[in-house]
C-alpha positions, 0 to 999 in steps of 0.5 A: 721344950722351951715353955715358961715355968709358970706353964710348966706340967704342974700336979694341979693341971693334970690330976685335976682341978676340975676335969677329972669330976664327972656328973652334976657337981662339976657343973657348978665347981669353983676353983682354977680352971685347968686349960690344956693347949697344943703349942710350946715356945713363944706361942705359949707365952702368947697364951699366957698373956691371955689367961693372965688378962682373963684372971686379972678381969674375972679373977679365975686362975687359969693351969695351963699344960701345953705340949706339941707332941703327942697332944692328943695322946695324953687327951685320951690317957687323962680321959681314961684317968678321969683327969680331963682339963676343963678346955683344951685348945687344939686344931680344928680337925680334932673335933670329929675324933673327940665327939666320937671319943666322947671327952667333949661336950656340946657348946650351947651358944647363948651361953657364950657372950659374944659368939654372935660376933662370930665368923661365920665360916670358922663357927660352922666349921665347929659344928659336927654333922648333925649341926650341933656346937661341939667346939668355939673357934679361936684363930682361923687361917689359910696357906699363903705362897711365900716366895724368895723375892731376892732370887726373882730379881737375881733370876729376873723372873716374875711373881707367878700368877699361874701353877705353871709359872709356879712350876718354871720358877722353881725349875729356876730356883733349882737350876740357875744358881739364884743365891749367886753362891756357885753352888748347886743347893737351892731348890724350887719348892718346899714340902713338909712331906713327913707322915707325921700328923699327916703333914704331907696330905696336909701340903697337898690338899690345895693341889687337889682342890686346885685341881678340882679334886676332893677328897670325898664327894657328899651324898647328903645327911653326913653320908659320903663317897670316897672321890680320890679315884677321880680323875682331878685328884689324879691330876694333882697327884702327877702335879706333885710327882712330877715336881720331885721326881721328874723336874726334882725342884724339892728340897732334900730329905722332904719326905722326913721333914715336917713344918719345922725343918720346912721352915728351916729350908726356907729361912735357910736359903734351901727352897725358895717357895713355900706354900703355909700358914701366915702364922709364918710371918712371924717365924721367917721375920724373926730369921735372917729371910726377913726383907727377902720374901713375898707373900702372894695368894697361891694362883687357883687352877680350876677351883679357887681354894686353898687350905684353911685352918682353925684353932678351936676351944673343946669344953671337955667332959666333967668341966667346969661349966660357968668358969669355963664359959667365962673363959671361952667368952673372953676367948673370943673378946676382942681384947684376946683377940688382940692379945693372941696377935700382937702380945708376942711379936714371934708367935701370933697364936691369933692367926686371923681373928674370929670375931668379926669385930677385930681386924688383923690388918690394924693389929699388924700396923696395915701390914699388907700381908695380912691383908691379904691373909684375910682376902684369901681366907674370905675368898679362897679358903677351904677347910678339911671335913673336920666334922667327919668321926675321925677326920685325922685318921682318913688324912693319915691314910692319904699322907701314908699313900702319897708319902710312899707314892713320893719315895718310890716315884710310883704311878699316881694313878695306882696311887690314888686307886688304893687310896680311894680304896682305903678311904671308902673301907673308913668311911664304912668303919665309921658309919658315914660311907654313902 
C-alpha cells in the first residue's frame, strides 16, 4: 500500500498517545493527538495536507494510521488493547455497529466550532436512533451514472433518460461492437458485485429504491420490519438478473470484483456505464478514459433516490477531548474543507462538503459535474440505516443473498423470500425488530 512514510503505522499511533487512556484524565491530556483513517494512496496524502494545516494553525501534532483493509478489524483489536486513536475517520455506516461496540463517544455540538454550518442531511445521519450525536460528518456524496460518451456517438445512441433506455444502451454496449475494435469485449454495465464490505448490496440499493422498494419499513421508535419481500424489491431483483443473466450486458467475473477492479473495467474500455461515487472523477481523470465519459443523474423510476454516502469523524473511547474537538472543529472548516477537495487533484477525500459554506462547484473551477454531483445529493440522495445497531451486518446479509442469487441466475423472488427472512431474525438479534 503505497501510503507516505510520514503516515506509515508508527509505535506512537497504535499504543497510544491518547486512545488507549480510559477515565478522567484523558479528558484533559496534552500531547499528539492520534487519528486513525480508513484510506490509502493518494487519499491519504489529502489527508496529510489537512493535519499539516491543523498543527500548523493550533500546533497539535496529529499520528496518523490508515489502511483500507480490515480498517474496522484493528478497531476492535485496539479497543480490546486499550489502545483506541483519539478519532477515526470512516464510513458513515459504521456508526450503529461501534455505538454498539461502545468505542465511541456521544459528540456534544456546542462544543464543535462551526457545526451550525452543518449540512443538515449528513448531521442527522450521524445521529443514532435515539437522536443523540454519536459522529461529525465529513464528506457526504451520492452515485452518479457515468457513461462512455465516445461509444453513444459510435452507436448513435442517446444519453438514456429512462432505466429502459439505460437497458437498451447497454444491450448496445454489448453487442454492436461500440470501440470499433472487431472484437466482442465490451459490456454494457459495470458492477462492483463481490460480497467483500457488502459491495454488491452496495450497487443495488438505488435498483430497489428506484423501484420503490426498501429494505426495511419504520414502525416507529427505532423499531423496523424487514420489507425485502415486497413486491418493489422483487422488482429490482429481477431488474438485476435479467442484466447478467438473460441480456448478459455485465462485465466478466463481476461477482469477484470490487470497486477497484470496477474502476478498472470502466477505464479499461470493458464496460461502459457505471453507476459511483463522484470521488470517480478523479480516478477516471487520471486514466486514459479521460475526455470520453459523461456524467449524468441516474433516470429515477418510481422513487427518486439514488445512494448517498458519508464520510464521518468518531471521537473514540478514552480520547483526548479538548485536543480532539479542536481537530473536528477544524475538520469541518471551510479551510479543510477546501483542502479535502482540491489539495490532491487524484483523491477528493471531500466528495461534497459539508459545511454549507463551501461550494464544490467553485472548488472544481465550475466544473459542471460537481454540480451536478451536488444537485443529486440535495434532490435524490438516499442514505442507508446507518443509525441501525449493526447496519453493516444486514447489508452483508443482502450482498450474501443476491451475490448467490447472480452466480446461480436463481428466482429473485425466492431470492428475496429468505432475505427478508434473514433479515427480520437480525432485526430481532439486535433488539430493533418491530
Amino acid at each position: 500500500m503505497a501510503t507516505l512514510a510520514a503516515i506509515a503505522i508508527s509505535a506512537t499511533a497504535l499504543t497510544g498517545c491518547g486512545g488507549g487512556n480510559s477515565g478522567g484524565s484523558a479528558a484533559n491530556a496534552t500531547g499528539p493527538l492520534s487519528v486513525w483513517v480508513r484510506g490509502s494512496g493518494d487519499s491519504m496524502k489529502a489527508y496529510q495536507a489537512i493535519f499539516s494545516a491543523f498543527t500548523a494553525q493550533t500546533g497539535i501534532k496529529v499520528n496518523v494510521f490508515s489502511t483500507l483493509t480490515d480498517f474496522e478489524t484493528k478497531l476492535s483489536a485496539a479497543a480490546s488493547a486499550h489502545k483506541l486513536p483519539d478519532i477515526a475517520v470512516d464510513d458513515a455506516a459504521q456508526l450503529g455497529s461501534f455505538e454498539t461496540q461502545g468505542i465511541i463517544q456521544q459528540i456534544e455540538p456546542s462544543t464543535i466550532s462551526g457545526s451550525g454550518q452543518l449540512e443538515s442531511t449528513a448531521w442527522n445521519e450521524a445521529k443514532d436512533s435515539a437522536g443523540n450525536d454519536y459522529a461529525v460528518p465529513f464528506s457526504v456524496q451520492a452515485n452518479l451514472l457515468f457513461i462512455r460518451k465516445d461509444w453513444l456517438a459510435k452507436l448513435h445512441l442517446p444519453v438514456p433518460t429512462t432505466w429502459a433506455q439505460v437497458v437498451q444502451d447497454a444491450v448496445a454496449f454489448t453487442n454492436d461492437d461500440p470501440d470499433g475494435d472487431g472484437k466482442a469485449d465490451t459490456y454494457g454495465m459495470d458492477v462492483p458485485g463481490s460480497t467483500s464490505r457488502g459491495y454488491i448490496s452496495w450497487w443495488w440499493s438505488t435498483m430497489l429504491w428506484q423501484a420503490g422498494g426498501d429494505y426495511v419499513k419504520s414502525d416507529g421508535g427505532g423499531k423496523y420490519t424487514a420489507a425485502l419481500d415486497g413486491s418493489a424489491a422483487v422488482t429490482a431483483a429481477q431488474e438485476f438478473e435479467q442484466l447478467a443473466c438473460t441480456d448478459k450486458v455485465v462485465q466478466p467475473g463481476y461477482l469477484n470484483d470490487d470497486t477497484t477492479a470496477a474502476n478498472k473495467a470502466f477505464e479499461t474500455g470493458v464496460a461502459g456505464m457505471y453507476l459511483t461515487g463522484p470521488y470517480a472523477f478523479a480516478t477516471f481523470d487520471a486514466t486514459a478514459v479521460k475526455g470520453k465519459y459523461v456524467v449524468v443523474a441516474p433516470p429515477l423510476g418510481p422513487t427518486s433516490a439514488t445512494l448517498a454516502e458519508g464520510t464521518d469523524m468518531y471521537l473514540m473511547a478514552g480520547a483526548k477531548n479538548n485536543e480532539a474537538d479542536k481537530l473536528l472543529s477544524f475538520m469541518i472548516s471551510a479551510k479543510a474543507q477546501n483542502l479535502g477537495m482540491t489539495a490532491v487533484s487524484t483523491a477528493t477525500v471531500v466528495r461534497l462538503p459539508v459545511n454549507n459554506t463551501v461550494s464544490a462547484t467553485a472548488a472544481h473551477s465550475n466544473d459542471p459535474r460537481w454540480a451536478l454531483a451536488q444537485q443529486v445529493y440535495a434532490s435524490a440522495g438516499h442514505f442507508e440505516y446507518d443509525s441501525m445497531p449493526n447496519w453493516t451486518a444486514l447489508r452483508q446479509e443482502t450482498s450474501n443473498e443476491i451475490n448467490a442469487m447472480m452466480a446461480n441466475c436463481s428466482s429473485p423472488s425466492t431470492a428475496m423470500t429468505n432475505l427478508n427472512t434473514k433479515f427480520q431474525s437480525l432485526l430481532q438479534q439486535q433488539g430493533v425488530a418491530g
